[in-house]
C-alpha positions, 0 to 999 in steps of 0.5 A: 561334722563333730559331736558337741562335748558332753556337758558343753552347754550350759556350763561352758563357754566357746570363744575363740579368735577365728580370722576366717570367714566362711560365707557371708550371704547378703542380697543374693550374693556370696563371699567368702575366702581362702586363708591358708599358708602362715608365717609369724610376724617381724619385730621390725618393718623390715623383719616384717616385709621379709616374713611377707616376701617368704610368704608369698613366694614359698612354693608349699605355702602357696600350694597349701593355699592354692588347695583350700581356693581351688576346693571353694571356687569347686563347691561354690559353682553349684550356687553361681558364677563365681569370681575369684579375686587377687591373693595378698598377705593378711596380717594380723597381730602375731602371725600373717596368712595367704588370703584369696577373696571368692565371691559368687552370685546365687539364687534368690532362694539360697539360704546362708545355712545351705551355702555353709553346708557346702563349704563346711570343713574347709580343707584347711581343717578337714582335708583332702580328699574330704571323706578319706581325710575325715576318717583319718581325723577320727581315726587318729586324732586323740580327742574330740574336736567338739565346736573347734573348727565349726561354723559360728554365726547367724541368719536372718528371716530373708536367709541372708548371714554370715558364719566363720570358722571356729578356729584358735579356739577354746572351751571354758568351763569353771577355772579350766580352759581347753584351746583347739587349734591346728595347721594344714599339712602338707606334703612338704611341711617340717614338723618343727616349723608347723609345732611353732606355727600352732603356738603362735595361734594359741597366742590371742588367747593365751594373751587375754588368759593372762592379762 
């Protein structure tokens, strides 16, 4: 969807400390999930069960996540029935998400690269409705996403793999990194609360960068 910078391979590298899955495809079975909504972590257990608490019972962090599985399951329909599973927190070092497992049963003849196309962007990262957003990305956004936010992965000879989203992520080349990463937004989100949102997704990478 988005060019590769010039010059990025070869002398570059892309790495990154994605959390999302976009499709594992093994034996004629489909799984994938809705990551979406955030809030950072607590410095205590309790601190921590709050953040949770707000988490599941914000009305715009659900609807942001009710967005991205709604648009899955749609997509996913084309391939196969399609069972979608209960929503929980997902938490990881520095900041916790809203996750909905999807799974779907397809065709023998379906290749990963097939059901990676369909999904791919999410709209997590590329919007709604997908062509209206996707121009505007392109019209506003000030530099060229490049590999941020594509699908990394692999496939065997039986067209069975998996891929995930390039997410909170960065390009190295010489002595110079450049970090990618983004928030959905929404129509109720806070401008503030979504710049903090995006430092702690640079965090896992900042954290290698300096150790």
């Amino acid at each position: 969807m988005f060019p590769v910078p010039r010059g990025a391979t070869g002398d570059a590298a892309f790495l990154g400390a994605t959390p999302e899955r976009l499709v594992t495809l093994r034996d004629g079975r489909v799984e994938t999930v809705a990551l979406a909504g955030s809030v950072g972590r607590g410095d205590t257990p309790e601190a921590d069960a709050e953040l949770a608490a707000r988490l599941r019972d914000s009305e715009k962090l659900r609807h942001e996540q009710r967005l991205v599985t709604d648009t899955l399951v749609d997509q996913l329909g084309a391939f196969g029935e399609v069972t979608v599973g209960e929503r929980s927190v997902r938490k990881l070092s520095n900041i916790q998400h809203l996750s909905t497992p999807i799974e779907a049963d397809v065709g023998e003849d379906t290749h990963v690269l097939d059901v990676a196309e369909a999904l791919h962007p999410t709209p997590a990262v590329g919007g709604l409705p997908p062509e209206a957003a996707l121009n505007v990305i392109r019209e506003t956004e000030t530099f060229d996403r490049g590999w941020y936010a594509a699908p990394v992965g692999w496939f065997d000879g039986d067209g069975d793999g998996t891929f995930a989203v390039g997410l909170r992520s960065a390009v190295a080349r010489d002595r110079t990194v450049t970090m990618f990463a983004g928030n959905g937004i929404v129509a109720d989100s806070d401008p503030s609360e979504e710049y903090e949102e995006v430092q702690l997704k640079y965090q896992p990478i900042l954290d290698e960068l300096r150790a």
